[in-house]
C-alpha positions as CSV (number, residue, x, y, z in Angstrom):
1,X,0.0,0.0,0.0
2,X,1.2,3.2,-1.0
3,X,1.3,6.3,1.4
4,X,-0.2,9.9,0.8
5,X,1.9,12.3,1.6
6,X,-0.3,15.5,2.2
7,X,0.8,19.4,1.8
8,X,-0.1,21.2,4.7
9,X,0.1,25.1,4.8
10,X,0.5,27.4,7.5
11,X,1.3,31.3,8.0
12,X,4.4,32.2,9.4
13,X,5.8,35.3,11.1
14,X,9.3,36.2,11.2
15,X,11.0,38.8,12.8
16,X,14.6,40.3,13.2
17,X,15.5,39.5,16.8
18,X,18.2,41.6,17.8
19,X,21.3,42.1,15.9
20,X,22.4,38.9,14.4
21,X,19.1,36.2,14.6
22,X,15.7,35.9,12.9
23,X,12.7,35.0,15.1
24,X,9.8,32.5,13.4
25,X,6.5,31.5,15.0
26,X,3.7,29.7,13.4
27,X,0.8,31.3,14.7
28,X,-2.1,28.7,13.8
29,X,0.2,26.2,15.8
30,X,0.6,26.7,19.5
31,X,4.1,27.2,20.7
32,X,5.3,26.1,17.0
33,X,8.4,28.3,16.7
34,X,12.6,28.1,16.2
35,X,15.3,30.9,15.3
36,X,18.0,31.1,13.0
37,X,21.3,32.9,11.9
38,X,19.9,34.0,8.9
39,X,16.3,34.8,7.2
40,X,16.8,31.7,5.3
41,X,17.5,29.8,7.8
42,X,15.2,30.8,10.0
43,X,12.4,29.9,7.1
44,X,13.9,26.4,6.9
45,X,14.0,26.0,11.0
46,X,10.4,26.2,11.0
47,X,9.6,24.1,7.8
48,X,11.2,21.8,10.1
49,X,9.5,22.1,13.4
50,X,6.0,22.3,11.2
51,X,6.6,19.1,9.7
52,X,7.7,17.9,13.6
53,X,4.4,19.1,15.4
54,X,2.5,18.1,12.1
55,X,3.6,14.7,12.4
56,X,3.3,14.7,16.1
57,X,-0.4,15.4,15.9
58,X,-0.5,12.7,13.6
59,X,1.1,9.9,15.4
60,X,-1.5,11.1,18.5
61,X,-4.5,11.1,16.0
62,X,-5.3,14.5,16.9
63,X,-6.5,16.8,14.2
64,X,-4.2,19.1,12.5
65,X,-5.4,23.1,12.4
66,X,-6.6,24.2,9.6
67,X,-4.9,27.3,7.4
68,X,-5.8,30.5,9.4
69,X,-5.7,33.8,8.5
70,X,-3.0,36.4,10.3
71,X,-3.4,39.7,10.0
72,X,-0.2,41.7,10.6
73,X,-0.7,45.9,11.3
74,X,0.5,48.3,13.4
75,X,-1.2,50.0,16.2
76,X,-0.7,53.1,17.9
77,X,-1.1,53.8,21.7
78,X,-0.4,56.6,24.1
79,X,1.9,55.7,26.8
């Protein structure tokens, strides 16, 4: 029996943290995030940890999120 490999897609934020790092969070999947040297490596960290908590849900038969909408703006407040 062949298996299905399915494509999963999820928003991902990604932020310079600091000086020398980039920040990335999956938003639609709690406490999904990972860091890296680089913006490109930061985008492959969490193509990583996705896949991990993706197949972690799996393996535990739990459903996977679906594909949320982020919205991303700015706000401003007086402090």
């Amino acid at each position: 029996m062949k298996k299905v490999t399915k494509v999963y897609e999820f928003p991902v934020v990604i932020e310079k943290d600091g000086k020398s790092s980039f920040f990335a969070v999956s938003p639609t999947l709690q406490g999904c995030y990972t860091s890296g040297k680089t913006f490109n490596e930061a985008v492959e960290n969490i193509k990583d940890a996705i896949s991990l908590y993706v197949a972690d849900l799996k393996e535990k038969k739990e459903v996977v999120p679906k594909r949320r909408t982020v919205s991303f703006m700015s706000v401003e407040v007086f402090a």
